[in-house]
C-alpha positions in Angstrom: 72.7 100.6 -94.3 72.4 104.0 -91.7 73.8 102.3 -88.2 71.0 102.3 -86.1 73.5 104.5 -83.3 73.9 107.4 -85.9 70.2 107.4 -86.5 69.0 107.4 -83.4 71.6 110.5 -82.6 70.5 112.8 -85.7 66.7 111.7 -84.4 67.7 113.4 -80.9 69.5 116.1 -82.3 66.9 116.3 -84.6 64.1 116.9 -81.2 66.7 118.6 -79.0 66.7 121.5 -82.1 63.1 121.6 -82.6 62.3 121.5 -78.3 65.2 124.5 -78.6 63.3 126.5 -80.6 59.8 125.9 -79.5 61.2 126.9 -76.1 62.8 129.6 -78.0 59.4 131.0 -79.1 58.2 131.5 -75.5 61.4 132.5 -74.1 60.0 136.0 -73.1 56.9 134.7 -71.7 58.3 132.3 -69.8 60.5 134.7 -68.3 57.8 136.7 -67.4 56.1 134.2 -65.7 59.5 133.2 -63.8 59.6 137.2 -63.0 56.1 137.7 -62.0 56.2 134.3 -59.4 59.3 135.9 -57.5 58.9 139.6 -57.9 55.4 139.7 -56.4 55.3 137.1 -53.3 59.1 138.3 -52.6 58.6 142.3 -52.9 55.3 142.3 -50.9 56.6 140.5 -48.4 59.2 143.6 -48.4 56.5 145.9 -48.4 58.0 147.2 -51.6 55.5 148.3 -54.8 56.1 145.3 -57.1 56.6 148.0 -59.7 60.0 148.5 -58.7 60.7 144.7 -58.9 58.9 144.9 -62.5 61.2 147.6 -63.6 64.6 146.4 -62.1 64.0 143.1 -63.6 63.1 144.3 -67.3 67.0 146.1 -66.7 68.3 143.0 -65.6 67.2 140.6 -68.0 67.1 143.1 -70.8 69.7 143.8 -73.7 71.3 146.4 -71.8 71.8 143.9 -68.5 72.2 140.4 -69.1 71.7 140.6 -73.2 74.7 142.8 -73.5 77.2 139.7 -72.5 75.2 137.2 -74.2 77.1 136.8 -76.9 80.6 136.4 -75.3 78.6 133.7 -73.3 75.8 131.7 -74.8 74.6 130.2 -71.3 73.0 133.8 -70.2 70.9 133.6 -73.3 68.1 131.6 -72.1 68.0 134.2 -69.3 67.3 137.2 -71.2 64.4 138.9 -73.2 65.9 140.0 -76.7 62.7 140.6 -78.6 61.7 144.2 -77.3 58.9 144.4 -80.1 56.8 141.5 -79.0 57.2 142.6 -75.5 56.5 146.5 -75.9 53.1 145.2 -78.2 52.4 143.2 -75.0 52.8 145.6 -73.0 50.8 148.2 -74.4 47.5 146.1 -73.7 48.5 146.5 -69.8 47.5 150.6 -70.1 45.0 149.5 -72.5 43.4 147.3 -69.7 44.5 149.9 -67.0 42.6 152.7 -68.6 39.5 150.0 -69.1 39.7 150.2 -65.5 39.9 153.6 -64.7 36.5 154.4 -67.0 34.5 151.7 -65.3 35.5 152.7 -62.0 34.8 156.4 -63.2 31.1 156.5 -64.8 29.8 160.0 -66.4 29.2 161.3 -63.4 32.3 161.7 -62.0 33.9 162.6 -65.4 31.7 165.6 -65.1 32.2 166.3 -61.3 36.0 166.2 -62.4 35.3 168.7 -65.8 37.2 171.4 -63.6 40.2 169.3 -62.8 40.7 167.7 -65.6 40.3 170.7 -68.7 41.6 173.3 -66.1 44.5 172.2 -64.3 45.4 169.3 -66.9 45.2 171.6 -69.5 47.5 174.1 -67.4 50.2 171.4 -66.8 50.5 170.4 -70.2 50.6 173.6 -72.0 52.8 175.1 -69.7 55.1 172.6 -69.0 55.5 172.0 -73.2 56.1 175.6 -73.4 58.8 175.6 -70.8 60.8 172.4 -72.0 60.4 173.9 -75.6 61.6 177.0 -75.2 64.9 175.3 -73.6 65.6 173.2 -76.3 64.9 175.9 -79.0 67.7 178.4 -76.7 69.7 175.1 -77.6 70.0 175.8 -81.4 67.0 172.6 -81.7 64.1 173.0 -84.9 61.5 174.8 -83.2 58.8 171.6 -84.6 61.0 169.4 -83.0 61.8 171.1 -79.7 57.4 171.4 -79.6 57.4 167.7 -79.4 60.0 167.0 -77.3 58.1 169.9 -75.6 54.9 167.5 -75.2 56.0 164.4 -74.7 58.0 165.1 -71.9 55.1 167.2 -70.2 53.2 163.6 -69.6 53.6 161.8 -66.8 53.1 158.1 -66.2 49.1 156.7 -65.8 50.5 152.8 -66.1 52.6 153.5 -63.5 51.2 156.4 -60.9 47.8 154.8 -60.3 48.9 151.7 -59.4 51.3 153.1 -56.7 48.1 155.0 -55.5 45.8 152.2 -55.8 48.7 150.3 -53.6 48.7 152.7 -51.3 44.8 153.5 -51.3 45.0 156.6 -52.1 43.0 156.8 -55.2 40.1 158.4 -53.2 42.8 161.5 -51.6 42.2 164.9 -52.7 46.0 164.5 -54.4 44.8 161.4 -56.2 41.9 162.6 -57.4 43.9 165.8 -58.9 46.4 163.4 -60.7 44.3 160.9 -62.3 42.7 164.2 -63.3 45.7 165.4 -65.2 46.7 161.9 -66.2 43.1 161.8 -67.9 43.8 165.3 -69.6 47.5 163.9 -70.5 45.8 160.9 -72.2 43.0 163.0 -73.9 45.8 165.0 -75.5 47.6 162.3 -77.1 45.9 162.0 -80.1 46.0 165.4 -81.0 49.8 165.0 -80.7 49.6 161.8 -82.8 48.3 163.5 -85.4 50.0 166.1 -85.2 53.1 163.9 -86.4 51.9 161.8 -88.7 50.9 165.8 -90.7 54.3 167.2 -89.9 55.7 164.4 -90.7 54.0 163.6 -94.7 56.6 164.0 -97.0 53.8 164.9 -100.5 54.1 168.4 -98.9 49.9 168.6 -99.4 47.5 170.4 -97.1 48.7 169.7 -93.9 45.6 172.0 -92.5 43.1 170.0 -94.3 45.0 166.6 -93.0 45.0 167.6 -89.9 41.4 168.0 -90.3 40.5 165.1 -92.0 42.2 163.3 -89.1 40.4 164.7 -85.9 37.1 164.9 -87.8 37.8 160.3 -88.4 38.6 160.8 -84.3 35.4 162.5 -83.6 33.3 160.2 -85.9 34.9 157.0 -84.2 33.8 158.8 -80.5 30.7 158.9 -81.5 30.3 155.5 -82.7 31.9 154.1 -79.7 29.6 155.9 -77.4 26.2 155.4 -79.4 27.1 151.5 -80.2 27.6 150.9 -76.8 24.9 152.6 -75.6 23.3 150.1 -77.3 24.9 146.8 -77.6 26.7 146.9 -74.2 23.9 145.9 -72.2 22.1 143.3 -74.4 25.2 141.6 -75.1 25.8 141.0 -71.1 22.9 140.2 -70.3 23.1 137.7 -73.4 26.2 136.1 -71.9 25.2 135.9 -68.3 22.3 134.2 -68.7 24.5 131.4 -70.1 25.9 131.2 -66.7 29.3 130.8 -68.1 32.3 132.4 -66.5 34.8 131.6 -69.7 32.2 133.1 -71.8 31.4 136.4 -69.6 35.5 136.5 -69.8 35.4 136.4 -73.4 32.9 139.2 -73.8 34.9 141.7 -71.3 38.3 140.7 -73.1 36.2 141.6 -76.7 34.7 144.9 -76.0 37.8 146.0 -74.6 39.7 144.8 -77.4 37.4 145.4 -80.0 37.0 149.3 -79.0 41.0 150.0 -78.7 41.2 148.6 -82.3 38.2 150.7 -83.6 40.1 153.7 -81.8 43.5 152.8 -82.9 42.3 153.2 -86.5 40.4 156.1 -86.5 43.8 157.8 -85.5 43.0 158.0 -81.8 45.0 155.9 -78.9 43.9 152.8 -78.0 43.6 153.6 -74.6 41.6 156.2 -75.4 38.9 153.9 -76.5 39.4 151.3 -74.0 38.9 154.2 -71.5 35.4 155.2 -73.2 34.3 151.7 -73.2 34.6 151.6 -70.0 32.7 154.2 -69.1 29.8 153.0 -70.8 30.0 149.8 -68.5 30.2 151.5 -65.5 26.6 152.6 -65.0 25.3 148.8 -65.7 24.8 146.3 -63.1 27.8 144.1 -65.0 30.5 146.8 -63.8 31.4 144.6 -60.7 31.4 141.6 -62.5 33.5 142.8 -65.1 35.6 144.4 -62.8 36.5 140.9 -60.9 37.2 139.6 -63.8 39.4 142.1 -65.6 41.8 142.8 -62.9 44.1 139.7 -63.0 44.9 140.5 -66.7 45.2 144.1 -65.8 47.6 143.1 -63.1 50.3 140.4 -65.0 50.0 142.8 -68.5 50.8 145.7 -66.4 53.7 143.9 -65.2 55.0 143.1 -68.6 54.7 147.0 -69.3 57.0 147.8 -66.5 59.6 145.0 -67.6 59.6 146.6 -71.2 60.0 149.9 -69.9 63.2 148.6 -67.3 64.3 147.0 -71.0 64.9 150.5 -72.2 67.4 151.4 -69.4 71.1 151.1 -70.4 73.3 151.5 -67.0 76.1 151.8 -69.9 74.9 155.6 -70.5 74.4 156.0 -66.8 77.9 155.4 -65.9 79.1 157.2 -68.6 77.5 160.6 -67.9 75.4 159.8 -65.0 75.7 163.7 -63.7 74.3 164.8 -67.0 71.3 162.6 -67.5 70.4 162.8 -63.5 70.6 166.6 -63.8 68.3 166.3 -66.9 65.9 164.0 -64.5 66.4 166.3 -61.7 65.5 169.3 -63.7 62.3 167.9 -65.6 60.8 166.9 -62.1 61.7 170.5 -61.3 59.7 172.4 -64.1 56.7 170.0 -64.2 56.7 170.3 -60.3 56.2 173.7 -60.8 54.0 174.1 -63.0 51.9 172.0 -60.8 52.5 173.5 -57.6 51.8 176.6 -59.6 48.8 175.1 -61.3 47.2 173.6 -58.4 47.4 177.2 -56.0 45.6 178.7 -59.0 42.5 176.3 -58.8 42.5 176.7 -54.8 43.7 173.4 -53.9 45.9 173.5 -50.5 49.8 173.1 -50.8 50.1 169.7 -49.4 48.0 168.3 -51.8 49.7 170.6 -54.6 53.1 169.4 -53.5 51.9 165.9 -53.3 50.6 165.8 -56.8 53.8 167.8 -58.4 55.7 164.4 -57.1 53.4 162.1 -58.9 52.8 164.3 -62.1 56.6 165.0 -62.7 58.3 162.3 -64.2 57.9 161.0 -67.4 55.3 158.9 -68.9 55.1 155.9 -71.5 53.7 158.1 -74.2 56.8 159.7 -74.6 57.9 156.6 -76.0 55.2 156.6 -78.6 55.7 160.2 -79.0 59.7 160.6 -79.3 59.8 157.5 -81.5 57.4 158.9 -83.9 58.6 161.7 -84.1 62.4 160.3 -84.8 61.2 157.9 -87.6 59.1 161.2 -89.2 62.3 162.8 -89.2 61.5 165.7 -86.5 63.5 165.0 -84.0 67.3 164.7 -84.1 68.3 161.1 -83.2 71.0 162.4 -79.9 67.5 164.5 -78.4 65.5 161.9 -78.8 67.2 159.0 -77.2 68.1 161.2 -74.1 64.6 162.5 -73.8 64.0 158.9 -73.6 66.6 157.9 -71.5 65.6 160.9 -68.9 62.1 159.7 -69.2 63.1 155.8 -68.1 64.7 157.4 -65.0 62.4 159.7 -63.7 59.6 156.9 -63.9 61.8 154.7 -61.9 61.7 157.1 -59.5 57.9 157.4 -59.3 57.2 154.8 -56.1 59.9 156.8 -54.2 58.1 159.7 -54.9 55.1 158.3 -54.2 56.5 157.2 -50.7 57.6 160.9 -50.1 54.1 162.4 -51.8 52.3 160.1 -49.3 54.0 161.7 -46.2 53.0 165.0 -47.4 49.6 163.9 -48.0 49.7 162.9 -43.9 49.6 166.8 -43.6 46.3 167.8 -45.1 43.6 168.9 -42.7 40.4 167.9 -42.5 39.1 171.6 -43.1 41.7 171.8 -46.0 39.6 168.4 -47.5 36.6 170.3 -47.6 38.2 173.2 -48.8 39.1 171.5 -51.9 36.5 173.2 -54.4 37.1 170.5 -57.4 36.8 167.9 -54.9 33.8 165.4 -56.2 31.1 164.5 -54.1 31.6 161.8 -51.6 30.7 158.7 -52.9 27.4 157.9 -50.9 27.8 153.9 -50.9 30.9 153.8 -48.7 30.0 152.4 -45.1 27.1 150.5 -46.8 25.2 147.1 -46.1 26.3 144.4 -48.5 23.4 142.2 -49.3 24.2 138.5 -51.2 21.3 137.5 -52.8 18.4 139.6 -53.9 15.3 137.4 -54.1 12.0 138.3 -51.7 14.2 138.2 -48.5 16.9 140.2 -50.1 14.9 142.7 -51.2 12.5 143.2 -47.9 16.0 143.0 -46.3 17.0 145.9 -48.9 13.5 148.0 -48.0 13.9 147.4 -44.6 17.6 149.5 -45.1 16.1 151.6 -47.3 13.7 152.9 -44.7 16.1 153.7 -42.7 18.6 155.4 -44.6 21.5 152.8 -44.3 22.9 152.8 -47.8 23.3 149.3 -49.3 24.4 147.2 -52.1 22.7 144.0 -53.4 24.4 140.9 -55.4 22.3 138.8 -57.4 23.8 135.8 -59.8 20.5 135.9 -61.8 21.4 138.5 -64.8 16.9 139.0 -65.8 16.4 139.6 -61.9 19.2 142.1 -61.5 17.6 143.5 -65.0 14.4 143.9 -63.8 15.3 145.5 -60.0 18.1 148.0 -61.2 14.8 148.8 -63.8 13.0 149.5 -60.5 15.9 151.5 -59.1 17.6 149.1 -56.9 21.4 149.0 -56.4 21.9 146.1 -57.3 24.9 143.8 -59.1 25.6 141.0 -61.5 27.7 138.6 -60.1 29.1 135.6 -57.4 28.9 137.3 -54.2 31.2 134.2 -52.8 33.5 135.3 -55.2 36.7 137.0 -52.9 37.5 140.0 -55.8 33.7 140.3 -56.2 33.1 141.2 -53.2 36.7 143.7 -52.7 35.1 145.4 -55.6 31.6 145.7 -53.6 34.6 147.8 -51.1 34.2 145.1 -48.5 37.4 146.6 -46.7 34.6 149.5 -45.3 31.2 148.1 -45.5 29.4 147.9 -42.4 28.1 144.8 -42.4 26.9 141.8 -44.9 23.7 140.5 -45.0 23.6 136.4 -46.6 20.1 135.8 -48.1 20.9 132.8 -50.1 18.8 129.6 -49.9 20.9 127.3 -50.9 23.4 126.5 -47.8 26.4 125.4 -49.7 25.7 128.8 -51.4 25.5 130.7 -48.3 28.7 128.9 -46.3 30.6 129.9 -49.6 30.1 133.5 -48.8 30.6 133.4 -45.2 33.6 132.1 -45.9 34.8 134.1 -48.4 33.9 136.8 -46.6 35.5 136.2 -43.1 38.6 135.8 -44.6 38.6 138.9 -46.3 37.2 140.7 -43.3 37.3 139.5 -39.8 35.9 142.3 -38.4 32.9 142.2 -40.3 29.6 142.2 -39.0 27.8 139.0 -40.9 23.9 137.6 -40.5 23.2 134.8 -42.5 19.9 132.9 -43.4 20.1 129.5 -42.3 18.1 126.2 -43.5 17.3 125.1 -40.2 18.8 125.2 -36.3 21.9 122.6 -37.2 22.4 124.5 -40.4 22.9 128.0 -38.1 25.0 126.2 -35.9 27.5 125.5 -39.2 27.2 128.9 -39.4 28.0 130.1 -36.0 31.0 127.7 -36.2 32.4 129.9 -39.5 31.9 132.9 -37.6 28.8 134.6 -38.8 27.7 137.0 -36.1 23.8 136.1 -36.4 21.8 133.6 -38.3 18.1 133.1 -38.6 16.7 129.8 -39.1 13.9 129.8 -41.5 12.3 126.6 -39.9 12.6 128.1 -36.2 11.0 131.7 -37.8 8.5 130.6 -39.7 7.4 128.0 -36.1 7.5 131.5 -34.4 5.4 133.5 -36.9 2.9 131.1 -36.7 2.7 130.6 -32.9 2.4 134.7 -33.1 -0.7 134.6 -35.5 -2.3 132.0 -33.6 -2.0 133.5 -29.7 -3.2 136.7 -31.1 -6.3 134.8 -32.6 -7.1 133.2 -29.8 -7.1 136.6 -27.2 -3.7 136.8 -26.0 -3.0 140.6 -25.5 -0.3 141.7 -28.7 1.9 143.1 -26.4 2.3 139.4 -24.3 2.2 137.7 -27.9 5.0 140.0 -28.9 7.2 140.0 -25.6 6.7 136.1 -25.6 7.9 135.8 -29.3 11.2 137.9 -28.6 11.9 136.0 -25.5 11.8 132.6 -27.3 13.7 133.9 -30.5 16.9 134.8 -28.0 16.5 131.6 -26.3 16.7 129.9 -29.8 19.5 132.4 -30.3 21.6 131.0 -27.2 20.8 127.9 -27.3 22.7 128.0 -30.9 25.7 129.6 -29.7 25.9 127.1 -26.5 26.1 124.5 -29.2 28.6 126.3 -31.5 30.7 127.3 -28.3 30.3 123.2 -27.5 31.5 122.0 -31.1 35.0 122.4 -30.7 35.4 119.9 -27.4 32.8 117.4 -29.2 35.0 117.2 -32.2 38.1 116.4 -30.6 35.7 113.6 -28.8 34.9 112.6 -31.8 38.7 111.6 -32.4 39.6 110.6 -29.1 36.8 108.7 -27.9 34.2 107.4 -30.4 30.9 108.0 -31.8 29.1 108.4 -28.6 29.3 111.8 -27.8 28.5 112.3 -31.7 25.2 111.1 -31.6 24.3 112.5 -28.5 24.6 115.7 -29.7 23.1 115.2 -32.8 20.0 113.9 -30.9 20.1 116.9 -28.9 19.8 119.2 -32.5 17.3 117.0 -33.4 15.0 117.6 -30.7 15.5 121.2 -31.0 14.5 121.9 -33.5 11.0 123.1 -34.3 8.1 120.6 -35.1 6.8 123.4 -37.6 8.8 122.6 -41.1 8.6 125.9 -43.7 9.7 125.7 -47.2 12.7 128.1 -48.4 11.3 131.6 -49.1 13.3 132.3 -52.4 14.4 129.4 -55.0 18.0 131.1 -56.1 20.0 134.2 -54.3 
C-alpha cells in the first residue's frame, strides 16, 4: 500500500508544480502590474514623466538587468520578464491605442488645416534626414539598399513616446507641438511604404519587384478606402446601437472592436496597424460618441503604453554601454545632431520662429519604435548586416531615453516664444473655438433653452446628454452636443473642464445632479457651477457641495406664476418685474444663510440631540413655496 505521508507529499509537489507554472504563465503581467502600481504613484509624486520609470524598469527587470544573473541565481527569476515576444506583441497595441487617440482628437478638419505641416515639413525631415544618415553609412563601405534603410528608420522619431511627454506637459496645443505631431503623422504615414519596400527587396524568386511593389500599395489603397467608406457607414449606427443598451461593458466592447478590428484589416493589407487605428479614429471624431469613447479608451491607452516603454527599456544592454559607451553615445549624440538640423533647417524654410524650430528639433531627434520594426525586417530579409543593425538599434534605445530630458529642455525654450511670433506661425491651425466654453450636463427642454439662451449671446458651449436618440436628433439640428455620463470625472476632462468657464447642471434627477457637482468640484474648484435643484432643501444640499447658484424649480415655477397673475390683475410690468427679482434674491439668501448655518447644526446634531435637527428642518419646511411644479424634463 502507498503510505499515506508519501502520497500526500507527491499530491503537494504535485500542486506546488502546477501553481509554479500557472504563476509562470503570468509572470510578465504580473510584473507589469507590480511596475505600473509603484512607477506611477512614486514618479508623480517626483514630478518625473512616468516614462522614464517605464523605461528604467523594462532595463532593470529585463534580460540584460536582472535576466542576465538569473541563471547563476534561480531566486531573481521570478523578478524578471524573459519572454520579450509576448511583451513586444503587447506593446504594440499601446501605439495602436495611442494613434486611436490622436485621430479622434484630430477630425478631418484639422488633418487638413495641418496638410502644410505634415506633407511639407514631415516630408522634408524624413527625406532629408534618410539622405544624410545614408550617405554616411554608404562612405562606410555599407550596401547602398541597406544603408537606405538604415537611412529611414533612423530618420523617425518616437510618437508612443513624444506625445505623451507633451500631453504631460500640456503642450499638445503649442505651436512646437502642433509641428511634431505633424511630422510624427508624416513619419507614421511613411511606414508602409518602407514596409513594403522590404518585404520586395527582400523576395528571394527574383520576380518583378516593380509590379510587387505595386500590387502591394494598390492592396494599401484599396484597404483605405474600405476603412473610410465602411465606417462612414457602420460607425454611427453601431454606437448608437450600443448606447441605447445603456451598457458601459458593452460601449467598451464596441470601442475595443473597431479599434482592433481596423488595425487588423490594415495590418493585412500590408499597411501598419496604427495606421488604421489612426483612420478609425478619425472617422469617430466628428460623432457625438467621440467624448465617450475617448473616456473610455484612455485607461487602456495608458497601462499598454506603459508596457511599450518596459519592452523598449528590455532592449537596452548596459553590457554594450560600458564596453564602448563613448562610441554609441557619440552615435546618439550625432543622430540628434543631423535630425536636429534638418529640423531647424526645415522649420526656418516653412516660416516658423526659431524657438519653436529649436524646440521641435529636440523632440523630433531621437529615435523612434519603428526602427525596431524597420531594422529587424530588414536584418531577417537579409539587407542589413547583423553589427549595423543591432547598433542602429542600440543608438535608437538611447536617444529615446533621452526624450523627457529633452522635452524638459524643449519646454524651456518653448517659454521664449512671443505672442506676435504665435501668430506669426503661418501653418498654425485655427484656434479651436470651444475653449473657454459653457459646459451644459443634461440637454432636455432646460438644457437646450439654457443652450439658446448662450447661443444668443455668443458664449460658446458644450452640452452632455446620456440619451444616445436625443443627442442623435439635436447634433441633426446642429447642436454641440455629446454622448455620455457628464458625472463621469474623465468625461468631463475630455469636455477640457481644466478651461471651461463655467458648468451649467440641468439634470432632474438630484442624485443625478449632486453626482456631477461633485465630480465636478473636485476636478475644478474654481469653477463657476449653477445647478437645477428639486426644491429649496434640495438647493441647500447643493450650496453645501459648493455649487455657486441653484434654482429651485418649485420656488421658480411659485414665482412665474405670481408674475402672470399681478400682471393680469393691473400691476404695472415694471413693479411686477422689480418685485419678482427682489423675492428671487431673498429666496437666494435665505438659501445661503441656511447652507452657511449647516455646518454648526450638524455638529449639534452630534453633541446635543435631535432638537436643533428638527427645528431646522421645520424652518425648510415652511419656506418653501405653497405652489408645487412638476420636473420640467424626465432624463438629463
Amino acid at each position: 500500500m502507498t503510505d499515506p505521508v508519501q502520497a500526500g507529499a507527491q499530491i503537494a509537489a504535485q500542486a506546488g508544480a502546477h501553481a509554479g507554472a500557472f504563476a509562470g504563465g503570468y509572470r510578465e503581467a504580473i510584473l507589469f502590474l507590480v511596475t505600473a502600481g509603484i512607477v506611477v504613484p512614486l514618479f508623480h509624486r517626483l514630478r518625473i514623466s512616468p516614462v522614464l520609470g517605464f523605461l528604467g524598469a523594462g532595463a532593470l527587470l529585463g534580460p540584460f538587468g536582472l535576466g542576465r544573473f538569473a541563471d547563476a541565481h534561480p531566486w531573481l527569476a521570478p523578478f524578471t520578464i524573459g519572454n520579450r515576444s509576448e511583451i513586444a506583441h503587447l506593446a504594440e497595441f499601446g501605439v495602436i491605442f495611442l494613434m486611436f487617440m490622436i485621430g479622434i482628437e484630430l477630425s478631418w478638419e484639422r488633418l487638413r488645416v495641418l496638410r502644410r505641416l505634415v506633407f511639407g515639413l514631415g516630408a522634408i525631415q524624413v527625406a532629408a534626414s534618410a539622405g544624410v544618415i545614408a550617405a554616411i553609412l554608404v562612405a562606410l563601405d555599407q550596401p547602398v539598399a541597406g544603408a537606405v534603410l538604415v537611412g529611414l528608420a533612423l530618420a523617425l522619431s518616437s510618437t508612443a513616446v513624444v506625445l505623451p511627454v507633451l500631453a504631460e506637459q500640456k503642450r499638445l496645443g503649442t505651436p512646437a507641438g502642433r509641428t511634431s505631431f505633424a511630422i510624427l503623422l508624416f513619419q507614421d504615414l511613411a511606414v508602409a511604404p518602407i514596409l513594403f519596400a522590404i518585404a520586395v527587396l527582400g523576395r528571394k524568386d527574383g520576380g518583378d519587384l516593380g509590379g510587387a511593389l505595386a500590387l502591394a500599395l494598390g492592396q494599401a489603397v484599396i484597404a483605405l478606402v474600405v476603412i473610410v467608406v465602411a465606417g462612414r457607414v457602420a460607425l454611427r449606427p453601431l454606437f448608437q446601437l450600443v448606447a441605447r443598451t445603456r451598457s458601459p461593458e458593452l460601449f467598451m466592447a464596441a470601442c475595443l472592436l473597431v479599434i482592433v478590428a481596423t488595425a487588423l484589416v490594415a495590418a493585412g493589407s500590408g499597411l501598419s496597424m496604427t495606421l488604421g487605428a489612426f483612420v478609425a479614429g478619425l472617422l469617430l471624431a466628428e460623432t457625438e460618441y467621440r467624448r465617450a469613447i475617448e473616456a473610455t479608451i484612455d485607461p487602456f491607452k495608458g497601462l499598454l503604453l506603459g508596457v511599450f516603454f518596459v519592452s523598449v527599456g528590455m532592449n537596452l544592454d548596459p553590457a554594450q554601454l560600458v564596453a564602448a559607451p563613448g562610441a554609441i553615445l557619440g552615435l546618439s549624440l550625432g543622430l540628434l545632431l543631423i535630425k536636429g538640423a534638418v529640423v531647424l533647417a526645415g522649420a526656418r524654410i516653412m516660416g516658423l520662429s526659431r524657438a519653436v524650430a529649436l524646440e521641435t528639433a529636440l523632440l523630433i531627434g531621437p529615435g523612434g519604435e519603428f526602427a525596431f520594426v524597420l531594422i529587424g525586417g530588414a536584418m531577417v530579409a537579409g539587407l542589413v548586416p547583423e553589427p549595423v543593425g543591432g547598433a542602429a538599434l542600440i543608438v535608437t534605445t538611447v536617444t529615446m531615453i533621452a526624450i523627457p530630458g529633452l522635452a524638459a529642455l524643449g519646454r524651456r525654450v518653448g517659454k521664449q516664444v512671443s505672442k506676435e511670433a504665435l501668430g506669426r506661425a503661418r501653418a498654425e491651425p485655427v484656434p479651436d473655438p470651444q475653449q473657454n466654453r459653457v459646459i451644459v450636463a443634461g440637454y432636455g427642454r432646460v438644457g437646450r433653452l439654457v443652450g439658446e439662451m448662450l447661443k444668443r449671446h455668443a458664449i460658446p458651449y458644450l452640452a452632455l446628454d446620456s440619451d444616445p436618440a436625443r443627442v442623435a436628433e439635436q447634433r441633426r439640428l446642429g447642436s454641440p452636443v455629446y454622448f455620455g455620463d457628464s458625472a463621469n470625472t474623465e468625461m468631463l476632462r475630455r469636455c477640457d473642464i481644466a478651461t471651461a468657464r463655467a458648468l451649467v447642471v440641468t439634470l432632474d434627477n438630484p442624485r443625478a445632479v449632486e453626482a456631477v457637482v461633485q465630480a465636478a468640484r473636485a476636478e475644478r474648484p474654481d469653477l463657476t457651477i449653477v445647478a437645477r435643484a428639486r426644491d429649496a432643501r434640495h438647493a441647500t444640499q447643493l450650496y453645501e457641495m459648493g455649487v455657486d447658484d441653484a434654482v429651485p424649480e418649485t420656488i421658480e415655477a411659485s414665482l412665474q406664476l405670481s408674475e402672470a397673475v399681478l400682471v393680469d390683475v393691473g400691476v404695472p410690468m415694471g413693479h411686477v418685474i422689480a418685485s419678482i427679482h427682489e423675492r428671487r434674491d431673498e429666496f437666494r439668501t435665505m438659501l445661503k444663510r441656511r447652507e452657511a448655518e449647516a455646518r454648526p447644526v450638524f455638529r449639534a446634531r452630534r453633541t446635543v440631540g435631535k432638537g436643533r435637527s428638527s427645528e431646522t428642518g421645520a424652518e425648510a419646511k415652511a419656506a418653501e413655496p405653497p405652489v408645487e411644479a412638476r420636473p420640467i424634463e424626465k432624463s438629463a
